[in-house]
C-alpha positions as CSV (number, residue, x, y, z in Angstrom):
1,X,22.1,-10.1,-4.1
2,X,22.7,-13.8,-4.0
3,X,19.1,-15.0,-3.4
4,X,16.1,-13.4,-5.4
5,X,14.3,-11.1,-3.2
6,X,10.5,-12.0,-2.4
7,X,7.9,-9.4,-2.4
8,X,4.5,-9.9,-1.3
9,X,1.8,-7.7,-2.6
10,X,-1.5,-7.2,-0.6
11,X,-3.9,-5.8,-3.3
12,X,-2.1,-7.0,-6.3
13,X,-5.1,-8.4,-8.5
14,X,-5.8,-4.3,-8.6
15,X,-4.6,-2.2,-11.2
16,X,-2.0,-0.4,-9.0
17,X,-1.4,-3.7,-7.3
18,X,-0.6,-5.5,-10.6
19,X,1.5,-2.2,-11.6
20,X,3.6,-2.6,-8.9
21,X,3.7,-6.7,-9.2
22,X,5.1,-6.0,-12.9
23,X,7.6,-3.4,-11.5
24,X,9.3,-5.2,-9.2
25,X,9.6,-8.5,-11.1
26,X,11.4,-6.2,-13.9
27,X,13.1,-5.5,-11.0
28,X,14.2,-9.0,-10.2
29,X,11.9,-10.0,-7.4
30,X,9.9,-13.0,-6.9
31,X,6.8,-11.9,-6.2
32,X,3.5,-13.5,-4.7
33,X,0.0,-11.7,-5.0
34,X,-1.8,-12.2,-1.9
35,X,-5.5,-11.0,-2.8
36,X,-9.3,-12.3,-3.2
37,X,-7.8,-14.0,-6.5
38,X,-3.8,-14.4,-6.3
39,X,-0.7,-16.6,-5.5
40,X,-2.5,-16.5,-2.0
41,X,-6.0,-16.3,-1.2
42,X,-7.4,-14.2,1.2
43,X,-9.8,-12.2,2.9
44,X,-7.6,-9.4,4.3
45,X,-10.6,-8.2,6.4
46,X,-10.6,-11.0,8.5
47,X,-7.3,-11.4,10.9
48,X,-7.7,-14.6,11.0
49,X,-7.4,-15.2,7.1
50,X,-4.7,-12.8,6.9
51,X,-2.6,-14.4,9.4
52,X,-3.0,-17.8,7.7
53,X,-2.2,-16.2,4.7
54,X,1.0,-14.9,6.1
55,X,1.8,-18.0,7.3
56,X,1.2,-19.9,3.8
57,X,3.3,-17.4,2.3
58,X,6.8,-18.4,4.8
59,X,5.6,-21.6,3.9
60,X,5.5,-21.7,0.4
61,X,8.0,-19.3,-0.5
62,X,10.0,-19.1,2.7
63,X,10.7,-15.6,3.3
64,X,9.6,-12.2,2.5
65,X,12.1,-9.5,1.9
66,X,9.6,-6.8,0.5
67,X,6.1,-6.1,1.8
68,X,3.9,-4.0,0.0
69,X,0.5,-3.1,1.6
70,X,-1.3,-1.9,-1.6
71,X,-5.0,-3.2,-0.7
72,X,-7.5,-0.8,0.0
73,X,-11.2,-0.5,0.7
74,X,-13.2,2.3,-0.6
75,X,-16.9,2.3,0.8
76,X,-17.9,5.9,1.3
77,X,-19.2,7.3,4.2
78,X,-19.9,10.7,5.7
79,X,-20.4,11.1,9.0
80,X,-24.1,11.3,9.1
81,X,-24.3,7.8,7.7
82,X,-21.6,6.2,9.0
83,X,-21.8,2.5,10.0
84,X,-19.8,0.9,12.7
85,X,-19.2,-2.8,11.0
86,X,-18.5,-1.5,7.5
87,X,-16.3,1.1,9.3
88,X,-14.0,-1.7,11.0
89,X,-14.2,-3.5,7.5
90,X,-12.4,-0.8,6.0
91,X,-10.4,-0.3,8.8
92,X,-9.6,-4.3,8.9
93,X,-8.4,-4.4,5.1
94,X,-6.7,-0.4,5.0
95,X,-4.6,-0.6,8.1
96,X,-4.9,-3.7,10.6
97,X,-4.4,-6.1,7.7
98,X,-0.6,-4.3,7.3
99,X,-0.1,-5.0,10.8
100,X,-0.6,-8.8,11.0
101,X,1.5,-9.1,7.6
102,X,4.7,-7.3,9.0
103,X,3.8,-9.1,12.4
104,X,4.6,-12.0,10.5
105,X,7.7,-11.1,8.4
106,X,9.7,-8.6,10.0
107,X,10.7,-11.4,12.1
108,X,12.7,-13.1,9.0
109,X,13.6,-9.6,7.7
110,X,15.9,-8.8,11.1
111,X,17.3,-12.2,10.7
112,X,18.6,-11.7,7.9
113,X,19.3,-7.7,7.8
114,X,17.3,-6.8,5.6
115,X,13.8,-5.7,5.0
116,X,11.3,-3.4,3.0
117,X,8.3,-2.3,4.2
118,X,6.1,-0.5,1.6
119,X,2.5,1.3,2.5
120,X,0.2,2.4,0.0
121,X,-1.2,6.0,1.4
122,X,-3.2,8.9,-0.5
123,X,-2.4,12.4,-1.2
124,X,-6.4,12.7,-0.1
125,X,-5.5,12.6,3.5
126,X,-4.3,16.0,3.3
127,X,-7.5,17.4,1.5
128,X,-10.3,15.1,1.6
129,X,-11.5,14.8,-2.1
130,X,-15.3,14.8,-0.1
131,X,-17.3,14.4,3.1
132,X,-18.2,11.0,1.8
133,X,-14.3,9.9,2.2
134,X,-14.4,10.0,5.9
135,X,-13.4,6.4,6.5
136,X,-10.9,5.9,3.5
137,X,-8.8,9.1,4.4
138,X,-8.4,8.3,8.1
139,X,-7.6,4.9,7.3
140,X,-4.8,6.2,4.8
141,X,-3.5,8.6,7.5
142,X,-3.5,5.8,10.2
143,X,-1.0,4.4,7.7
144,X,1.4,7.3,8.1
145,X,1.4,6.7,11.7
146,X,2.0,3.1,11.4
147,X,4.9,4.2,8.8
148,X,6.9,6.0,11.4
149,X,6.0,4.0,14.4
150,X,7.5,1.3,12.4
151,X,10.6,2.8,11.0
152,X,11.6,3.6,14.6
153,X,11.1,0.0,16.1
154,X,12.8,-2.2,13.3
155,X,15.3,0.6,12.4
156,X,18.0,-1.0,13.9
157,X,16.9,-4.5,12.5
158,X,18.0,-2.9,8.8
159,X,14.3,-2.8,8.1
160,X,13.0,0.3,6.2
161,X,9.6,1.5,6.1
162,X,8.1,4.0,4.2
163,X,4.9,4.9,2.4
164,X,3.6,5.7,-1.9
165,X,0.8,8.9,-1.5
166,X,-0.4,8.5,-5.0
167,X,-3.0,11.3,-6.4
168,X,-6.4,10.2,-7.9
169,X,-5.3,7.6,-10.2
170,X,-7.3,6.6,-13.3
171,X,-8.4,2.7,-12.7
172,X,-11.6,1.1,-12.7
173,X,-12.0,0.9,-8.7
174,X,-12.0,5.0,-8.6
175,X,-14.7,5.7,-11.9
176,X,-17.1,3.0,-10.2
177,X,-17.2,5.3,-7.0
178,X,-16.1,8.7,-7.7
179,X,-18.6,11.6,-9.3
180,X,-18.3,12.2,-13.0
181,X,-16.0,15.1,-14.0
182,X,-14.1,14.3,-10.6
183,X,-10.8,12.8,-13.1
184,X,-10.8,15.9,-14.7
185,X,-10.5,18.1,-11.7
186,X,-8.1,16.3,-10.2
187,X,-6.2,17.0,-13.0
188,X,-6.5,20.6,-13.1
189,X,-5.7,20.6,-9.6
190,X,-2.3,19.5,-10.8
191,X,0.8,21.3,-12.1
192,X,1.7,18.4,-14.3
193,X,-1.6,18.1,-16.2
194,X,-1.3,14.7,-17.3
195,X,-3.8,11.3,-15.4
196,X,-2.2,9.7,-13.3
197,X,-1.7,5.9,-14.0
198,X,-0.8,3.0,-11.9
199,X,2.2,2.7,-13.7
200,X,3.5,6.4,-11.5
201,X,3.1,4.4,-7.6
202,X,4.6,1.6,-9.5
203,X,7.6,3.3,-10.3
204,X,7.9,4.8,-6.7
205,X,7.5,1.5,-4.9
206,X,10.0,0.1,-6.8
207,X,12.7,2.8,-6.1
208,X,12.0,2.5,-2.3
209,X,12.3,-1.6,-2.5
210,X,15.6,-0.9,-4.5
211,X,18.9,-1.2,-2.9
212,X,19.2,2.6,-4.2
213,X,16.7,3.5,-1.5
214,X,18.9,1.8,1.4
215,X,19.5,5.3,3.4
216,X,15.7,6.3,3.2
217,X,13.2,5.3,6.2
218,X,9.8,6.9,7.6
219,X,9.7,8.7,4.7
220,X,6.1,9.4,2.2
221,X,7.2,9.9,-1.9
222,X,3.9,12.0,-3.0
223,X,2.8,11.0,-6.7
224,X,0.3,13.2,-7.8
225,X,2.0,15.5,-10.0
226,X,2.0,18.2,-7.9
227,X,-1.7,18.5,-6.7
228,X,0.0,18.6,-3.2
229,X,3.6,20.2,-2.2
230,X,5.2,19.0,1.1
């Protein structure tokens, strides 16, 4: 490529964020953290403060080839307790915020005939780890439908867009909210019995932004060791 590719990173002061932010500048990509604490501060909640955001990103690094949507809210939920504003919270940071970034970029991306568009999904859509996960695994379905709707309107800009599911992955964010024991069983649900780590969505992410992935689109890449088969 003759410029250096720019990827933004929504969640990338995370532990899968920052994986992926490692990955892809051993890739060869600039990249620009855009978090509570990052390159670009911001509260992707709001869509004000994310729009601004994207808009300080064009301005400061002026472009974005790769978008990654890795941030994601986990306040759990069941039905019986469910509250409409921390509902739309979650909502606001899990899927709208995605929506205002590639509002934003895809624009520069079908200029220039090229573009990635990376969402960060869960394998728990398919079998909700718990009642409590109401919210987080219909936000992290919503992203699937976003994926596709996507991939068919900028398809023909050269804009992919496709989606990470990773399995229950070992950080700090899922121990603080997860029941004890709940690591292990994800594990033996698996038929690679091995933790998962950031490092695996990493990896996966970076394949899609690659130029290696150029004929894939609308697609999800599962990683969780084979806890689900699709």
């Amino acid at each position: 490529m003759n410029e250096q590719r720019v990827a933004v990173v929504t969640g990338g002061a995370g532990a899968i964020g920052s994986a992926i932010v490692a990955r892809l500048q051993e890739a060869g990509h600039r990249t620009v953290v855009l978090d509570r604490t990052g390159d670009v501060v911001c509260d992707l909640s709001s869509a004000t403060s994310t729009r601004a955001a994207a808009a300080e990103v064009l301005d400061r690094y002026g472009r974005c080839d790769v978008f990654v949507h890795c941030a994601g809210y986990l306040d759990p939920m069941p039905l019986e307790s469910l509250d409409l504003n921390r509902w739309r919270a979650l909502m606001a940071v899990n899927v709208e915020a995605a929506l205002w970034l590639v509002q934003a970029f895809a624009p520069g991306m079908a200029a220039r005939g090229f573009g990635r568009v990376i969402l960060i999904s869960s394998d728990g859509q398919w079998f909700p780890p718990s009642a409590a996960f109401l919210p987080y695994v219909t936000s992290k379905a919503a992203l699937l439908g976003v994926m596709r709707a996507l991939a068919v309107t900028y398809g023909e800009d050269g804009i992919a867009v496709s989606a990470v599911a990773p399995g229950h992955t070992d950080t700090p964010a899922a121990r603080a909210v997860v029941a004890e024991g709940a690591l292990e069983a994800s594990i033996a649900s698996q038929v690679l019995k091995r933790a998962l780590t950031p490092e695996d969505t990493a990896h996966a992410v970076a394949f899609l932004a690659s130029d290696g992935a150029a004929a894939m689109t609308g697609q999800v890449l599962v990683a969780d060791a084979g806890a689900f088969m699709r």
